[in-house]
C-alpha positions in Angstrom: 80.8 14.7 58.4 78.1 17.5 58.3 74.8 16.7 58.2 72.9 18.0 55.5 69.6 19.6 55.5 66.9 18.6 53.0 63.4 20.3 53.0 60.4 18.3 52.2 58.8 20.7 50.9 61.0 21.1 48.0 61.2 17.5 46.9 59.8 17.5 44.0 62.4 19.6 42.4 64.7 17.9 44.2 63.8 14.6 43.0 63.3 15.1 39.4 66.4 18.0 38.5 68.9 16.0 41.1 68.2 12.6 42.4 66.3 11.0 39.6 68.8 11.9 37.0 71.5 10.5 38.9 69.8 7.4 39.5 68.7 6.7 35.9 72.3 7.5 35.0 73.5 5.2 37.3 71.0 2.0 36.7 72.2 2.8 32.8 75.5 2.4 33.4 77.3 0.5 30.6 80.2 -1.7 29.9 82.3 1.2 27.6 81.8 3.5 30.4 82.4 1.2 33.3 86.0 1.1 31.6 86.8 4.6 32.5 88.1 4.7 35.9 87.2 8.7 36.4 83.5 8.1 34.9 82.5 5.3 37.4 84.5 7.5 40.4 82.6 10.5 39.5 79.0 8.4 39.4 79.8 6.5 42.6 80.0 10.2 44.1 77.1 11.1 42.5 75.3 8.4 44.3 77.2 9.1 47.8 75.7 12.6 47.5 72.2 11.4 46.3 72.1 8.3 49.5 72.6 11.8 52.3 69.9 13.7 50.7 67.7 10.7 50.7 69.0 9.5 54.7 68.1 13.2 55.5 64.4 13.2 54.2 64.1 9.7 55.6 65.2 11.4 59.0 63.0 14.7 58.6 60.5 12.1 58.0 61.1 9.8 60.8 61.2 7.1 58.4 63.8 4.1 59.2 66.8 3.3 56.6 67.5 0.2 55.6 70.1 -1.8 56.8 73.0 -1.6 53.9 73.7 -4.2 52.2 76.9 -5.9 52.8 76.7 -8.9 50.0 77.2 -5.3 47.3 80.4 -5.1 48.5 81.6 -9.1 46.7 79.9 -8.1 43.3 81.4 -6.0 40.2 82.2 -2.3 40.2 79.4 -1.7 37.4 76.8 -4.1 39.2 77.0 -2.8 42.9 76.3 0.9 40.6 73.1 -0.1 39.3 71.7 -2.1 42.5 72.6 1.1 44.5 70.9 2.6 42.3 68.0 0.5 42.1 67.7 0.2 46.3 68.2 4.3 46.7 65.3 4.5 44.0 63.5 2.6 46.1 63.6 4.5 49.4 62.9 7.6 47.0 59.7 6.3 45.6 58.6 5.8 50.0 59.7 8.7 50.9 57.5 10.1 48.3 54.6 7.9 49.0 55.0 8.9 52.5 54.2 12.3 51.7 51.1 11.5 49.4 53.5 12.4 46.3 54.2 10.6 42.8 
């Protein structure tokens, strides 16, 4: 797997036109769409993609990841999307307090 590259310096935009959205989509998630195999495949992507970008500003930032949690793995599809969500919002919101941004 490549590793990505993700600036600091352009986090701002990064966060609020790419990982935000995702994340709000994701914590949103609803039953009707839950249903749709190809929806929830496309969001768990979505939220692959977001967890690199946010692994490599933790690394450009020396910051340590937390450890990933293996009890996700025994709930519901649409339950482990929204706590994913939830924890990868989390390590957004250090990585910008880290940096002295809200």
């Amino acid at each position: 797997m490549a590793t990505q590259s993700v600036s600091t310096n352009r986090l701002p935009e990064l966060a609020r036109y790419v990982l935000r959205p995702t994340l709000a989509e994701a914590r949103l998630i609803t039953d009707k769409h839950a249903c749709n195999a190809a929806y929830v495949e496309g969001l768990a992507e979505q939220l692959r993609d977001v967890e690199v970008k946010i692994s490599a500003l933790e690394n450009a930032l020396h910051l340590d990841s937390p450890a990933p949690d293996d009890d996700l793995a025994n709930r519901p599809e649409i339950e482990r999307i929204r706590c994913r969500s939830t924890q990868l919002s989390c390590r957004l919101r250090r990585i910008e307090e880290s940096l002295g941004r809200h």
